[in-house]
C-alpha positions, 0 to 999 in steps of 0.5 A: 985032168988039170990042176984046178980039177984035182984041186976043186974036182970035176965040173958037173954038167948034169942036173942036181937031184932036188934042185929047182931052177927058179928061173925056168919055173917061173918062166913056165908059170909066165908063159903058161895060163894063170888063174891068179886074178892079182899078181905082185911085181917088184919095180925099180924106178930111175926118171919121172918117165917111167912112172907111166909103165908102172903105174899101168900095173896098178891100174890093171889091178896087180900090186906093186913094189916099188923100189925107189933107190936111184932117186931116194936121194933127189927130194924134189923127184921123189916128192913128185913121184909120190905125189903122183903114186898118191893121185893115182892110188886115189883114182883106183882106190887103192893105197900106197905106203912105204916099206922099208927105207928106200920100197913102197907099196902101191896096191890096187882097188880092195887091197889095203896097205897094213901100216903096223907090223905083225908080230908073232908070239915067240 
């Protein structure tokens, strides 16, 4: 027994009664049949380039939330992304709006972006 051992115990290496390891659930929800008809995936974007992957997801009929970080700071890019999201949401009928400073929301055919938010009585 060393000294970080009696200063910070013993390293446990079983399981924690109670604790869920979120990784392995969601990848047993991934791997196994789903009934959901519309999933949400969160997307980071980098380059123009990428915007044809994600925009892939939309045109599946899943949401998608967008976070635009990396190019928040590029005007011309990021005019040129959403003017593209834009067309696209057009093309499926479906919305786009922002969330946030740096997220937006690009949702499929029959999902409507709420623009105001809801407040609940305190």
């Amino acid at each position: 027994m060393g000294i970080t051992s009696k200063i910070f115990g013993e390293k446990k290496t079983g399981t924690t009664e109670g604790y869920i390891d979120l990784e392995k659930y969601a990848d047993a929800q991934v791997g196994g049949t789903s009934s959901a008809r519309m999933h949400v995936a969160i997307a980071e974007i980098q380059r123009y380039e990428e915007l044809k992957e994600l925009t892939d997801y939309v045109y599946g009929g899943n949401v998608l939330i967008l976070d635009f970080t990396a190019i928040s700071d590029q005007e011309v890019l990021l005019k040129r992304v959403t003017n593209e999201l834009k067309r696209i949401t057009d093309d499926v009928g479906g919305d786009v709006a922002g969330i946030g400073n740096n997220l937006m929301v690009v949702s499929p055919n029959g999902v409507k972006v709420e623009r105001r938010k809801l407040r609940g009585k305190y």
